[in-house]
Every structure is written in C-alpha cells, then in structure tokens.
DSSP file (Angstrom, degrees, kcal/mol; ACC not computed):
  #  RESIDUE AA STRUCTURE BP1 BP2  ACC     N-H-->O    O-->H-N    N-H-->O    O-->H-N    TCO  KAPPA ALPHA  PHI   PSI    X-CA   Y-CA   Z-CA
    1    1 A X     >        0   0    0      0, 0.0     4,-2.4     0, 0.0     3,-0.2   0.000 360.0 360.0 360.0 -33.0   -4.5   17.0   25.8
    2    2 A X  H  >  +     0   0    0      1,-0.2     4,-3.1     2,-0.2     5,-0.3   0.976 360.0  51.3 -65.3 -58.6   -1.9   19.5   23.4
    3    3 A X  H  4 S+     0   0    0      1,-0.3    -1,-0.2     2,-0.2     4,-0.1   0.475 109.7  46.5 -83.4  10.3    0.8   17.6   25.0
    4    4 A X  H  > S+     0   0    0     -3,-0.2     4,-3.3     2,-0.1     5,-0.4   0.786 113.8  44.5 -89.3 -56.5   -0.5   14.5   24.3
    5    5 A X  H  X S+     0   0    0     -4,-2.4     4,-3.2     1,-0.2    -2,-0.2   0.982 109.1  57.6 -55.0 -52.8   -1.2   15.1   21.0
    6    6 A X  H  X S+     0   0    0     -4,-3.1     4,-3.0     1,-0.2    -1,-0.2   0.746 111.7  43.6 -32.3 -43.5    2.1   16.8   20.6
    7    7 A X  H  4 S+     0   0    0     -5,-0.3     4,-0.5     2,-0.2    -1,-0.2   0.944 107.1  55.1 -77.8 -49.6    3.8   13.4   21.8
    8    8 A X  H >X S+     0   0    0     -4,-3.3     4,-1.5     2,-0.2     3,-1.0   0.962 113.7  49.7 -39.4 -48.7    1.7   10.8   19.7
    9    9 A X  H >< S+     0   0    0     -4,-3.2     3,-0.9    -5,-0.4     4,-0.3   0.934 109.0  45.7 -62.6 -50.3    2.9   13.0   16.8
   10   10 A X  T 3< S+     0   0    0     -4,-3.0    -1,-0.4     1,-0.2    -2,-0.2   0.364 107.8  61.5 -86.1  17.3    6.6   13.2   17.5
   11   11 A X  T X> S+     0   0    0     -3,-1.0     4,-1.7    -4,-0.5     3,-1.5   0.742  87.9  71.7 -76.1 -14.1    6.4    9.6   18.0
   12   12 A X  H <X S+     0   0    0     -4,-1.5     4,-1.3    -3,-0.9     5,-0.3   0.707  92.8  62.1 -47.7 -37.4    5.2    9.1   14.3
   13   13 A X  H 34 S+     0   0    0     -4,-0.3    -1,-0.3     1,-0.2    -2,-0.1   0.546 102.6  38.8 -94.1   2.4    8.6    9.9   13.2
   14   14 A X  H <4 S+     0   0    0     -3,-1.5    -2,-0.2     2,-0.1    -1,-0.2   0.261 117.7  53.1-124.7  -4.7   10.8    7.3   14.7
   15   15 A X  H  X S+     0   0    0     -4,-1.7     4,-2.9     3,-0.1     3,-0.3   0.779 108.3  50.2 -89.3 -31.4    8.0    4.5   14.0
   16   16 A X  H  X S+     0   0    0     -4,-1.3     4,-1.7    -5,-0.3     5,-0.2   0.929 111.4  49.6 -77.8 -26.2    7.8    5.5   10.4
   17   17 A X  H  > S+     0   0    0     -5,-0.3     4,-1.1     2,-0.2    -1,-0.3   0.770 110.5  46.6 -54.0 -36.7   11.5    5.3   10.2
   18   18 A X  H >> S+     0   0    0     -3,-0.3     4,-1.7     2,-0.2     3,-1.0   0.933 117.4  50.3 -98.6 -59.9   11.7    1.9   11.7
   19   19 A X  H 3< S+     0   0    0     -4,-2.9    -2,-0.2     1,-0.3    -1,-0.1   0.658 100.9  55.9  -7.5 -57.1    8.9    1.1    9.4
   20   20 A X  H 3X S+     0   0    0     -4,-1.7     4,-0.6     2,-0.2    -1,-0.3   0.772 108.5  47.3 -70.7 -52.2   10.2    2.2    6.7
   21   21 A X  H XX S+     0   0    0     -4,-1.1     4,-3.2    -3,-1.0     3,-0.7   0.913 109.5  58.7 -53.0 -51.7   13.7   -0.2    7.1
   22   22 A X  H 3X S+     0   0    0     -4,-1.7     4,-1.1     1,-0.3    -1,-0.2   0.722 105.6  41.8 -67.1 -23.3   11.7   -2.9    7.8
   23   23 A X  H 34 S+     0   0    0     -5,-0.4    -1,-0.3     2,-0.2     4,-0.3   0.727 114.0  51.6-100.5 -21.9    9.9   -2.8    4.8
   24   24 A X  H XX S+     0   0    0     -3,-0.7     4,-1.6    -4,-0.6     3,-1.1   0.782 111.5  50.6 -78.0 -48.6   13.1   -2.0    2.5
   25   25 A X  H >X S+     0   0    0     -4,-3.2     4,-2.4     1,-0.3     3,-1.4   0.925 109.7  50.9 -65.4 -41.9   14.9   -4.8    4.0
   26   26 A X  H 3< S+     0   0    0     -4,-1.1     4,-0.5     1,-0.4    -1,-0.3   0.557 105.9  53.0 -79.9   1.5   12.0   -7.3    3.4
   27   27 A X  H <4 S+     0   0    0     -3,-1.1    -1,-0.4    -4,-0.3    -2,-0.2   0.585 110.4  44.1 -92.8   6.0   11.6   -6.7    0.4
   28   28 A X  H << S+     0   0    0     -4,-1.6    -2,-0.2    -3,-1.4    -3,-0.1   0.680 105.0  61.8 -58.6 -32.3   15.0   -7.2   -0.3
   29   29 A X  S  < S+     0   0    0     -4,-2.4    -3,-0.1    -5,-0.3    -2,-0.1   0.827  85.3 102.6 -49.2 -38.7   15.2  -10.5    1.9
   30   30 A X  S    S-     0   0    0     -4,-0.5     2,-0.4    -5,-0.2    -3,-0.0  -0.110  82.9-117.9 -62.5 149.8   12.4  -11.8   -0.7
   31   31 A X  S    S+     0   0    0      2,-0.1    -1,-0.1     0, 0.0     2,-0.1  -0.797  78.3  35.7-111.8 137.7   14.1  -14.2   -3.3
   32   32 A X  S    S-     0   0    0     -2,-0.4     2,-0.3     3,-0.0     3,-0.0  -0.263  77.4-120.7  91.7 175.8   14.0  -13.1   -7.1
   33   33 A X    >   -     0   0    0      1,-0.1     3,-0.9    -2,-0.1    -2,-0.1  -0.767  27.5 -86.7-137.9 176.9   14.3   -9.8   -8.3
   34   34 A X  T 3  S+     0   0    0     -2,-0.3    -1,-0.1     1,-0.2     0, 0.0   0.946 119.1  51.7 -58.4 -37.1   12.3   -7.2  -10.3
   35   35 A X  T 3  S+     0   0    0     11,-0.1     2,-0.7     1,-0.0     6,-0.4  -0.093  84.1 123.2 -99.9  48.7   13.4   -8.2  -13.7
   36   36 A X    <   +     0   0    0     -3,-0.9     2,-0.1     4,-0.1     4,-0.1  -0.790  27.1 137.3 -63.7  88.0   12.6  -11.8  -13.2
   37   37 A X        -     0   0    0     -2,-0.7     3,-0.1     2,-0.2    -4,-0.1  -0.437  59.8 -75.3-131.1-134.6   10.3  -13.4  -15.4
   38   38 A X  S    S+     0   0    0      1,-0.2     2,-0.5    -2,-0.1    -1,-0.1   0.628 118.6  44.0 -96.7 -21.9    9.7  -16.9  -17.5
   39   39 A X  S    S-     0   0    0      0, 0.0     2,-0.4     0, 0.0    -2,-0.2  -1.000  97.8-127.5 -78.6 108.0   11.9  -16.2  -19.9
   40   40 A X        -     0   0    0     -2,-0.5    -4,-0.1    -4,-0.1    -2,-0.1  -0.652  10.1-127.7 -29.1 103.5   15.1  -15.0  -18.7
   41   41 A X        -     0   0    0     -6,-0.4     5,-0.1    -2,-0.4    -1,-0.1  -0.230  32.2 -96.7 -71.4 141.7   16.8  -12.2  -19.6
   42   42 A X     >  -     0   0    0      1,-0.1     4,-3.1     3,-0.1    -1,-0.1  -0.287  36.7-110.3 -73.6 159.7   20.4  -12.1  -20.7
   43   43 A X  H  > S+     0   0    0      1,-0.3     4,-1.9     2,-0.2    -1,-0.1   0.739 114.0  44.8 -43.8 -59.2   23.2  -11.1  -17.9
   44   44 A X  H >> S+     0   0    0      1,-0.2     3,-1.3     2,-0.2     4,-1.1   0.993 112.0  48.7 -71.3 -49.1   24.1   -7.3  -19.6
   45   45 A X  H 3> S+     0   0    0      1,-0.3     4,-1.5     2,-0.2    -2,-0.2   0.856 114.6  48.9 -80.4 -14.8   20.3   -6.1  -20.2
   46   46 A X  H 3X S+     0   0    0     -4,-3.1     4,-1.3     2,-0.2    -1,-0.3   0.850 118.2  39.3 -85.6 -15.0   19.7   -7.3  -16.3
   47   47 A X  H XX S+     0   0    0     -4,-1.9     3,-1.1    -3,-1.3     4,-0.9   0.981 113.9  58.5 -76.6 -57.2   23.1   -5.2  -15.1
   48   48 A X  H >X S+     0   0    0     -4,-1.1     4,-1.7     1,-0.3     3,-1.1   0.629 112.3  33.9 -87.1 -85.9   21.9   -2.7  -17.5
   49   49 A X  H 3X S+     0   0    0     -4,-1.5     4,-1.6     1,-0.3     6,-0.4   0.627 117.6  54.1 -42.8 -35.8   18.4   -2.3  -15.7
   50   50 A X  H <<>S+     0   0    0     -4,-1.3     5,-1.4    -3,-1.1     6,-1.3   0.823 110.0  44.2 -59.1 -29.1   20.0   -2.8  -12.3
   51   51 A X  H X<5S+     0   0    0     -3,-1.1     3,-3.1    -4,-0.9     5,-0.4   0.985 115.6  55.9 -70.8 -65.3   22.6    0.1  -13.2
   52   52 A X  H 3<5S+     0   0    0     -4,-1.7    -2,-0.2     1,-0.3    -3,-0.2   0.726 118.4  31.2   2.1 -66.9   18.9    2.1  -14.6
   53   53 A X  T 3<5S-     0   0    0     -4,-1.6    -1,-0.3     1,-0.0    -2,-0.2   0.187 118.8-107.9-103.9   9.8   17.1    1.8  -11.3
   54   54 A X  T X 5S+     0   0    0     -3,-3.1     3,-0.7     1,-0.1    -3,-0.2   0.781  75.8 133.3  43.7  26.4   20.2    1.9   -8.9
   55   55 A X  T 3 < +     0   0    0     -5,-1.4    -4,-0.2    -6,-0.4    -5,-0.1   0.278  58.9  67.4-116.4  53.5   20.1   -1.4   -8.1
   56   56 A X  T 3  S+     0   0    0     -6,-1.3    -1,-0.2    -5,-0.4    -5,-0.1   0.673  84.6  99.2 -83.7 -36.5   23.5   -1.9   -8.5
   57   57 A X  S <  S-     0   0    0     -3,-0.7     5,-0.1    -7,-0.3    -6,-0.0   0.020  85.7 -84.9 -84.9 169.5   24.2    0.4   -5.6
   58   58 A X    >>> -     0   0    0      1,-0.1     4,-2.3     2,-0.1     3,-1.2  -0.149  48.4-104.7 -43.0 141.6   25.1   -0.6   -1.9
   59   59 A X  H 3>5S+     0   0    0      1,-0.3     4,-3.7     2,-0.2     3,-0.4   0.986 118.7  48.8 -44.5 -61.6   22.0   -1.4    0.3
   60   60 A X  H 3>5S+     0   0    0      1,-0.2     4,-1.0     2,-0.2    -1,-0.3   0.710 112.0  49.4 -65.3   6.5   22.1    1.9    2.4
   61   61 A X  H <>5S+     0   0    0     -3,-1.2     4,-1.9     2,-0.2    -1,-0.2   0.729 110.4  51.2 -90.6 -30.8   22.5    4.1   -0.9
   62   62 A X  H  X5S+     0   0    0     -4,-2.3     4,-1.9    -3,-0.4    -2,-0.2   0.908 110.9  46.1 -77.6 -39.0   19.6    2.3   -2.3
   63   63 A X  H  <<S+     0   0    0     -4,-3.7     4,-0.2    -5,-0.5     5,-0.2   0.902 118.4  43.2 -81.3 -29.8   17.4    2.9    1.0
   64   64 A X  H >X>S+     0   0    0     -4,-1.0     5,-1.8     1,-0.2     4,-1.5   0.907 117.8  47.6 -79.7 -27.9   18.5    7.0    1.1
   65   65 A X  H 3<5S+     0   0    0     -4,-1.9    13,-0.2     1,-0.2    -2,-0.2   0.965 113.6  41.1 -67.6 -36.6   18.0    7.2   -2.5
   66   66 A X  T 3<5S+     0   0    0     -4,-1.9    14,-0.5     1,-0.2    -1,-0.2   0.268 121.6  48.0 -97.9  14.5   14.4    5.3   -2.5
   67   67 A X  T <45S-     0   0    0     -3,-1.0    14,-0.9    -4,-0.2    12,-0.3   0.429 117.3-119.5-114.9 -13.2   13.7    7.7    0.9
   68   68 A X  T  <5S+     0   0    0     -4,-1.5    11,-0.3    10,-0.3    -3,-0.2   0.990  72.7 131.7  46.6  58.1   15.1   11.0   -1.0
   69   69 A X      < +     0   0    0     -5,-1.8     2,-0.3     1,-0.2    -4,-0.2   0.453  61.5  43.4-105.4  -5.5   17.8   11.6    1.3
   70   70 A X  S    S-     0   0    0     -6,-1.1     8,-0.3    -9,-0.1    -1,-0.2  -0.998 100.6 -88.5-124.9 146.7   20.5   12.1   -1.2
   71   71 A X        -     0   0    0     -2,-0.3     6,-0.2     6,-0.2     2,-0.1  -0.018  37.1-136.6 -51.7 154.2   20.3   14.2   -4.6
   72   72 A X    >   -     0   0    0      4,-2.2     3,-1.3    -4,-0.0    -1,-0.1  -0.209  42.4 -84.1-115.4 169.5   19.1   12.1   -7.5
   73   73 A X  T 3  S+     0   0    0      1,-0.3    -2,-0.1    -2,-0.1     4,-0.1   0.658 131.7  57.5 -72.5  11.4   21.4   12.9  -10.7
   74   74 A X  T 3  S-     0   0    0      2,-0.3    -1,-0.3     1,-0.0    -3,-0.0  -0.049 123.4-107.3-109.4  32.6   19.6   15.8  -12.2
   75   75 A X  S <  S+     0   0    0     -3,-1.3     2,-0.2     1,-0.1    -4,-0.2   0.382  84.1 122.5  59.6   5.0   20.5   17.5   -8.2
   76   76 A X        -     0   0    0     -6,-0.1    -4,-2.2     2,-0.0     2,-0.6  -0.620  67.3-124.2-106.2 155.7   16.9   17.3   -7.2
   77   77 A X        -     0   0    0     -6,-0.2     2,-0.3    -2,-0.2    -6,-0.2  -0.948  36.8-174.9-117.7 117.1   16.1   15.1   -3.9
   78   78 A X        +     0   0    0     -2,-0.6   -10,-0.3    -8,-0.3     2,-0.1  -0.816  19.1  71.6-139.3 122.6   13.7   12.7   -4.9
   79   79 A X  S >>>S-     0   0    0     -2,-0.3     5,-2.4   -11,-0.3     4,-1.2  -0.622  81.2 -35.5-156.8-149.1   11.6    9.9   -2.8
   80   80 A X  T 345S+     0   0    0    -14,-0.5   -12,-0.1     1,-0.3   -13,-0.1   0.901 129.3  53.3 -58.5 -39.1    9.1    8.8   -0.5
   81   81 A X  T 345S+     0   0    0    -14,-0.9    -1,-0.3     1,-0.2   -13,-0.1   0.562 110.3  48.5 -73.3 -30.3    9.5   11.6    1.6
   82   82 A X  T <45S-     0   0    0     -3,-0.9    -1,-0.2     2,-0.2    -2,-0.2   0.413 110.8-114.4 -97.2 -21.8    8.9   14.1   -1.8
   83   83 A X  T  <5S+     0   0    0     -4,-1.2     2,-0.3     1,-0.4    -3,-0.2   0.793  82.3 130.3  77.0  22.9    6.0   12.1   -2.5
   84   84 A X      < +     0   0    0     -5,-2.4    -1,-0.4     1,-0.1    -2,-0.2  -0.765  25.8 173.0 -87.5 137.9    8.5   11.0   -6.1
   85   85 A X        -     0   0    0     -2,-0.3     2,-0.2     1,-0.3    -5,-0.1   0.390  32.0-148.3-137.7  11.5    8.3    7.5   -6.2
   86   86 A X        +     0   0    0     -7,-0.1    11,-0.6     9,-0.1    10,-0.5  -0.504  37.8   6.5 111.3-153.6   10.1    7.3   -9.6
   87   87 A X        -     0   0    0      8,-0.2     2,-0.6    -2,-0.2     8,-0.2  -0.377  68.2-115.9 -77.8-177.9   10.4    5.5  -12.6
   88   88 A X        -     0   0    0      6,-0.7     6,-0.1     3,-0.5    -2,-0.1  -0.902  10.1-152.9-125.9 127.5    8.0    2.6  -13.2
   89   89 A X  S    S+     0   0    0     -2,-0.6    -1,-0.2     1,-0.2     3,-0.1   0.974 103.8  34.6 -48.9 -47.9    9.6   -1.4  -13.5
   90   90 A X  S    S+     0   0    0      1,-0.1     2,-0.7     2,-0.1    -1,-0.2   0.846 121.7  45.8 -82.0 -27.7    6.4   -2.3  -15.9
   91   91 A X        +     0   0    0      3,-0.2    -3,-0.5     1,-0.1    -1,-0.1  -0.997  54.7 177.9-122.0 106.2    5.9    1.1  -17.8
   92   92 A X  S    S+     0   0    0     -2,-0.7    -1,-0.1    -5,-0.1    -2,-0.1   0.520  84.8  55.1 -62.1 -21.3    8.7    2.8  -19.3
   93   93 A X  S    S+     0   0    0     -6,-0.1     2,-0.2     2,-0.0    -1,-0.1   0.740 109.9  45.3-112.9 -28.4    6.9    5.3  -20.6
   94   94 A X        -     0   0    0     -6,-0.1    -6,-0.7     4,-0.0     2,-0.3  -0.658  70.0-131.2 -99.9 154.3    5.1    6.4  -17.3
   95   95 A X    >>  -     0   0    0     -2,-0.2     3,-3.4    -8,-0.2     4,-1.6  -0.856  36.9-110.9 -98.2 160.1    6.5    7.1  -13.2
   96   96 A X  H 3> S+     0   0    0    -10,-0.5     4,-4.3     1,-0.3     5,-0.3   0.740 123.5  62.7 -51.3 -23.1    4.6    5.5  -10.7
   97   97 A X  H 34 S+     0   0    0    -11,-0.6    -1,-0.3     2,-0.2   -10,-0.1   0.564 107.7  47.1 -81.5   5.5    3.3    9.0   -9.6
   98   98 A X  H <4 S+     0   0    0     -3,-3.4     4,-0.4     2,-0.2    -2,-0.2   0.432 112.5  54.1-113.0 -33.0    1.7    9.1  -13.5
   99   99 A X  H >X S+     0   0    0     -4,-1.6     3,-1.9     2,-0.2     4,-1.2   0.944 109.5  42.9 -59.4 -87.6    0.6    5.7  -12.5
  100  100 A X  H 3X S+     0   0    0     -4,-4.3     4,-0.9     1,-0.2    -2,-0.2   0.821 113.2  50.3 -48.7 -27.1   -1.3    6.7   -9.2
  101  101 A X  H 34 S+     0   0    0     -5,-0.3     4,-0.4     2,-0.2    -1,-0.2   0.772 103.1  54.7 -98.4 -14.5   -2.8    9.5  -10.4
  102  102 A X  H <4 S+     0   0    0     -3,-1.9    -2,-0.2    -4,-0.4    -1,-0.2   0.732 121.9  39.0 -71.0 -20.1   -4.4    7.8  -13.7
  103  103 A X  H  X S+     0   0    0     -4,-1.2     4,-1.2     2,-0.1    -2,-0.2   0.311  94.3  90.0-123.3  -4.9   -5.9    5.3  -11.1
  104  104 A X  H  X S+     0   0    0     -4,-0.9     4,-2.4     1,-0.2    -3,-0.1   0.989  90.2  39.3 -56.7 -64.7   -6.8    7.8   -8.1
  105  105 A X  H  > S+     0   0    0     -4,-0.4     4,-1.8     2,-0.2    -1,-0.2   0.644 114.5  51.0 -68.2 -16.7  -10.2    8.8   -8.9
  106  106 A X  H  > S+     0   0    0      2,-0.2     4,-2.6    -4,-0.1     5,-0.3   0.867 119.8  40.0 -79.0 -46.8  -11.5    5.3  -10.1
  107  107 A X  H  < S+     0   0    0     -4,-1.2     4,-0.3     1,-0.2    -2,-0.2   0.876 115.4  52.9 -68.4 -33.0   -9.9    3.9   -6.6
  108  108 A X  H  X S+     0   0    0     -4,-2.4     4,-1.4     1,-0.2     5,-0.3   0.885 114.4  44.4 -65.4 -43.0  -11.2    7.1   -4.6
  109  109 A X  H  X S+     0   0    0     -4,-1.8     4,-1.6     1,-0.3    -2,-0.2   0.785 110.3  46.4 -76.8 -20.2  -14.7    6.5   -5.9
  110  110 A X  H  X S+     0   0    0     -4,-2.6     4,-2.0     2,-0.2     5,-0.3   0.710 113.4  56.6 -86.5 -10.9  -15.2    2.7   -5.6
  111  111 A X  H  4 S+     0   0    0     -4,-0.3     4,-0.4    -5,-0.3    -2,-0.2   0.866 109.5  48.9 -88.6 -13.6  -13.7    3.4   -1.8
  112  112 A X  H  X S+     0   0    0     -4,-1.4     4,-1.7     2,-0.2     5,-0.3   0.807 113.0  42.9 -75.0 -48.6  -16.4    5.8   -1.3
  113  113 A X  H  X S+     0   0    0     -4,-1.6     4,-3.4    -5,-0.3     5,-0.3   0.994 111.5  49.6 -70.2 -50.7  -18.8    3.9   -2.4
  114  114 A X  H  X S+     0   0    0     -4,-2.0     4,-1.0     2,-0.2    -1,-0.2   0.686 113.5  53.2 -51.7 -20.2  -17.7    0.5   -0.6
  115  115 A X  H  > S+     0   0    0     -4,-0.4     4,-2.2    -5,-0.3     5,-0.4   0.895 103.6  54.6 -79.8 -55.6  -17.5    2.7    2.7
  116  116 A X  H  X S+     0   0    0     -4,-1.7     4,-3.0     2,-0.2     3,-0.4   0.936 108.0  53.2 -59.0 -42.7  -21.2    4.0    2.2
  117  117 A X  H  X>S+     0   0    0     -4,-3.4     4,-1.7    -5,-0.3     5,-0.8   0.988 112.5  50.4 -53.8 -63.2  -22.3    0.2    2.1
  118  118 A X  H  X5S+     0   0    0     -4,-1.0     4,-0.6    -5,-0.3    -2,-0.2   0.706 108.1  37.1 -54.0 -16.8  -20.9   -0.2    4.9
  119  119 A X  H  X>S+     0   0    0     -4,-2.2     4,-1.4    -3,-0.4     5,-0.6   0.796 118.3  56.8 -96.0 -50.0  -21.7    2.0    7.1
  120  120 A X  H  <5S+     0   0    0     -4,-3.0    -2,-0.2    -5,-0.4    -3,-0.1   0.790 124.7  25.8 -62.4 -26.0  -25.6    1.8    5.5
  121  121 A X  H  X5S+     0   0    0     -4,-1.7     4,-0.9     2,-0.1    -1,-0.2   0.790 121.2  54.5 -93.5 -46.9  -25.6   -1.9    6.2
  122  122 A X  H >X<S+     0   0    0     -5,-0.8     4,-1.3    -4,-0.6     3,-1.0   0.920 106.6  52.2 -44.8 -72.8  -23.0   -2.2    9.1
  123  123 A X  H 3X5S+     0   0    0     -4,-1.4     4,-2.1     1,-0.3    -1,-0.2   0.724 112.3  40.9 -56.5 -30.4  -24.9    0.5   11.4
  124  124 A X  H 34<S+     0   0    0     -5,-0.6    -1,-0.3     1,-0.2     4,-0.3   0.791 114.6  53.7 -79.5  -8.6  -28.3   -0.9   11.4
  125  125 A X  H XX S+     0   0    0     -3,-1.0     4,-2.8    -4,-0.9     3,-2.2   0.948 107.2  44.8 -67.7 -75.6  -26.9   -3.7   11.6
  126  126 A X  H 3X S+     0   0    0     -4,-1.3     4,-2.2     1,-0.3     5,-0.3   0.964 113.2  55.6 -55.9 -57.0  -24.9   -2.7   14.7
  127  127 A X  H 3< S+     0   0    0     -4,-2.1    -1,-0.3     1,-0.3    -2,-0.2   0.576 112.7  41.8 -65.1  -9.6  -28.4   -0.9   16.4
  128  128 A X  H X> S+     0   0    0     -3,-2.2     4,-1.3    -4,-0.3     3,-0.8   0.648 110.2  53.0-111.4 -13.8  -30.4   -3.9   16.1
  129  129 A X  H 3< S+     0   0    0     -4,-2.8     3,-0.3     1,-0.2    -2,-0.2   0.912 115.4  45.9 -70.6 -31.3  -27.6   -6.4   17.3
  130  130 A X  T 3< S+     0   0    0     -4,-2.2     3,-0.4    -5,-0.2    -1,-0.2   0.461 114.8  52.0 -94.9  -5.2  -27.2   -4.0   20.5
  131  131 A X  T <4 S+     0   0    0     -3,-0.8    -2,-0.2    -5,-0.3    -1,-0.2   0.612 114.7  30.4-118.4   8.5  -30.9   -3.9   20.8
  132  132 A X  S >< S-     0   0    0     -4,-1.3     3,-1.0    -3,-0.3    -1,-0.3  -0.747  89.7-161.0-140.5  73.2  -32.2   -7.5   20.9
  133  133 A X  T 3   +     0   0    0     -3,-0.4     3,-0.1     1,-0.2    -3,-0.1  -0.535  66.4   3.8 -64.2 140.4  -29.1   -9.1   22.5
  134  134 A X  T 3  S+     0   0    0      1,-0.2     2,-0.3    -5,-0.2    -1,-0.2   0.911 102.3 119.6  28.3  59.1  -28.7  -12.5   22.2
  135  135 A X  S X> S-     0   0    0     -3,-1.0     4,-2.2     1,-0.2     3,-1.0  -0.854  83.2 -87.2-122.3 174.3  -31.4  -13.1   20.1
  136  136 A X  H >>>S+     0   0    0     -2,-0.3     4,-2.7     2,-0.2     3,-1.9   0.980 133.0  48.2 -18.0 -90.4  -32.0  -14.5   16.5
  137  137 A X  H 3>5S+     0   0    0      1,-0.3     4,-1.1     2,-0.2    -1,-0.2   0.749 111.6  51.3 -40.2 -15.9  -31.5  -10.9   15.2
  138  138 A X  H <45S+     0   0    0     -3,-1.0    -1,-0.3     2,-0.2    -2,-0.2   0.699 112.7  41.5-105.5 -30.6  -28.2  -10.6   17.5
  139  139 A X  H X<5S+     0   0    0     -4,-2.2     3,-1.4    -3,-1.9     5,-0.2   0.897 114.3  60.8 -79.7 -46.3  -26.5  -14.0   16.3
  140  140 A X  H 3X5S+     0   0    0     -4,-2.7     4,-1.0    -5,-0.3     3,-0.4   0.839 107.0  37.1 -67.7 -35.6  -27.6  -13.1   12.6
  141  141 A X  T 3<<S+     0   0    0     -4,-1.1     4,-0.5    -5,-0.5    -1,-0.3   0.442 112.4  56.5 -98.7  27.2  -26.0  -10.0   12.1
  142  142 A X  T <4 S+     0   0    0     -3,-1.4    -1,-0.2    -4,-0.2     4,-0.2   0.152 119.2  37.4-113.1   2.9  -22.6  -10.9   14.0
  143  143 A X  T  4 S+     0   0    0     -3,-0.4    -2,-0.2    -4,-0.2    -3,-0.2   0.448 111.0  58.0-126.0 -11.4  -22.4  -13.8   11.7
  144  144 A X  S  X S+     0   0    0     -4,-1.0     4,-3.0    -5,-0.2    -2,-0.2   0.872 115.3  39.4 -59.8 -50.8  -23.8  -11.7    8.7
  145  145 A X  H  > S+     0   0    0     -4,-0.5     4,-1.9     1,-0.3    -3,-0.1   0.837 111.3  56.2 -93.7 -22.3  -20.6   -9.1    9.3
  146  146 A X  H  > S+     0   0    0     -4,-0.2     4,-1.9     2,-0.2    -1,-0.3   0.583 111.2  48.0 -76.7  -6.2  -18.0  -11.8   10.1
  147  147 A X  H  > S+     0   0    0      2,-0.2     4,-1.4     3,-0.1    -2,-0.2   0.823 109.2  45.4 -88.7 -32.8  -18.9  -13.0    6.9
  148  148 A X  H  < S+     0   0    0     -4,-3.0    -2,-0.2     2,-0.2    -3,-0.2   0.985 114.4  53.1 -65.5 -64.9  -18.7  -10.1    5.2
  149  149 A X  H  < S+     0   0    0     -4,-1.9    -3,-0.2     1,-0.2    -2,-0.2   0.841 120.7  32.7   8.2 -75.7  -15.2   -9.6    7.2
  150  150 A X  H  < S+     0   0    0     -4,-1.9     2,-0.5    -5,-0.1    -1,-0.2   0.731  96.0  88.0 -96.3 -10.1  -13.9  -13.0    6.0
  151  151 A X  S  < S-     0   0    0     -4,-1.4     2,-0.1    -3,-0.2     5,-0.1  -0.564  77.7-130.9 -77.4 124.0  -15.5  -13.4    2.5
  152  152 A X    >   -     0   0    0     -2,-0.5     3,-1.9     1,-0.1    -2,-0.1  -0.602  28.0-104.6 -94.5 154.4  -12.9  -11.6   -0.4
  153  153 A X  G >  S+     0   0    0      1,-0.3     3,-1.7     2,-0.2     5,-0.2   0.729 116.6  63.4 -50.6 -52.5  -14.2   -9.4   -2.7
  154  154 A X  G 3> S+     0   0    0      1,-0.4     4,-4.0     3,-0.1     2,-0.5   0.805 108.0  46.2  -9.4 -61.5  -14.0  -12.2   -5.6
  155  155 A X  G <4 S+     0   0    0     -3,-1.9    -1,-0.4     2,-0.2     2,-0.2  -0.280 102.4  55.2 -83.3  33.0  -16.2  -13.9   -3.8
  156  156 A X  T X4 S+     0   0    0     -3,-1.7     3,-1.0    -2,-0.5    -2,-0.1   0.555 113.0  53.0 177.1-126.6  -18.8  -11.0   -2.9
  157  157 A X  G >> S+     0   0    0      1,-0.3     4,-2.8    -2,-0.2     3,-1.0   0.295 110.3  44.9  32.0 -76.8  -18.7  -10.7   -7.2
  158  158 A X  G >< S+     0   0    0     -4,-4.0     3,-0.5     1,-0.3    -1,-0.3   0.905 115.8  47.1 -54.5 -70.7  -19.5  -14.4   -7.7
  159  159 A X  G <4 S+     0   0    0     -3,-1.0    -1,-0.3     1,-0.3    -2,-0.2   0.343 114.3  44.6 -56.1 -31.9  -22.0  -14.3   -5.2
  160  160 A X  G <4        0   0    0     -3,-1.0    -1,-0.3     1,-0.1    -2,-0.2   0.854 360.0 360.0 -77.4 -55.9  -23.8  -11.0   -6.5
  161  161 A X    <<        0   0    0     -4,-2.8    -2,-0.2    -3,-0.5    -1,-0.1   0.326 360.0 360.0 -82.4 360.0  -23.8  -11.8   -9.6
C-alpha cells in the first residue's frame, strides 16, 4: 500500500507539469490578448503593458517566469510554484494573491454550505433510491439529481426565488 501510495504521488509531478504546458500554451493559442477591449488602446501603452507583465518575452521565459523558475527582478523566485501569482491585469492597485484572499472566506463559506445541501439532500436521496429499486421513488430521485447535475446555478436562483 506505501509503495503505491508512494508511486501515485511521484506520478503527480510529471502530470502537473504536462498540465501545466498545456494550459500555458492554450491560453496563448486563444485569439486576443489581455489588454483587449472595445475601445482600443494605442500601440505604445499596449507594448508598455506587454513590457509591465513580461509579455514581451519569448514563450519559454514567459512559462518559467509565470511557473517561478527563474528570479523575478527584485532576485526573488516568484510563481505558481511559490504560490505568487503576481500582479493583477484588472486591479493595479492589488496582486491576485490580495485578490484571492479578499474573496477566500466568502467562497469557502458558500462551498460549505452548497456541500452540506448536498450531501443532506443527495444521501437520502441516495438510501431511498437503493431501497425501493425501480420504483416511483427510484426514478424520482435519479431524475431529481440529474437535474440538479444539469440545471446551473442561475437557474437554481430563478427557480428559488
């Protein structure tokens, strides 16, 4: 069982790695850029902001820089990997980790609650569907939780309210 665990784990590092490429490159693949809006901006203040954010630099400098494998200018290694995730495109004023953390506990608490509905509704749910199979009660809450499933929160809002 150790050496099992032991293997799952060091496989974790060469999927998050391949992950991790795969996910810089598509969002580079993606057409438009960050400072893209309905107005345009003129030609120096978008190299300006490209220069800013280092995307001016070559693709692999841009993926070790935004993985914080090479020192940043102030000599400090900062990235994903540091759990830095920088400055912020929309807010100057804030970094994204200033970002995440104004917005943690609001997001921690509504996922705690939305977990405890689930689980309060899912599991009885689950204990009577496995105990009158294929009945009424057994169709209704397998089409009760695939509704819940496919219906998006929006729509769970309108519907409540």
């Amino acid at each position: 069982m150790g050496r099992y665990l032991i293997r799952r784990i060091l496989w974790m590092i060469p999927v998050l790695f391949f992950i991790s490429i795969v996910t810089f490159a598509l969002a580079h693949a993606v057409p438009g850029g960050p400072f893209d809006r309905e107005k345009p901006l003129p030609a120096e203040i978008v190299a300006n902001l490209n220069r800013f954010y280092g995307l001016d630099q070559p693709l692999w400098k841009q993926y070790t820089d935004y993985m914080g494998l090479t020192r940043n200018p102030s000599g400090e290694f900062a990235g994903v990997i540091q759990g830095r995730f920088g400055p912020s495109y929309a807010s100057r004023s804030r970094t994204v980790n200033d970002i995440f953390a104004a917005h943690l506990p609001v997001s921690a608490q509504l996922g705690m609650v939305a977990l405890l509905i689930s689980i309060g509704i899912g599991v009885p749910l689950g204990v009577i569907a496995a105990l009158k199979q294929n009945s009424f009660w057994d169709y209704f809450s397998m089409g009760l939780a695939i509704l819940g499933f496919q219906c998006p929160i929006s729509c769970w809002g309108r519907c409540l309210s």
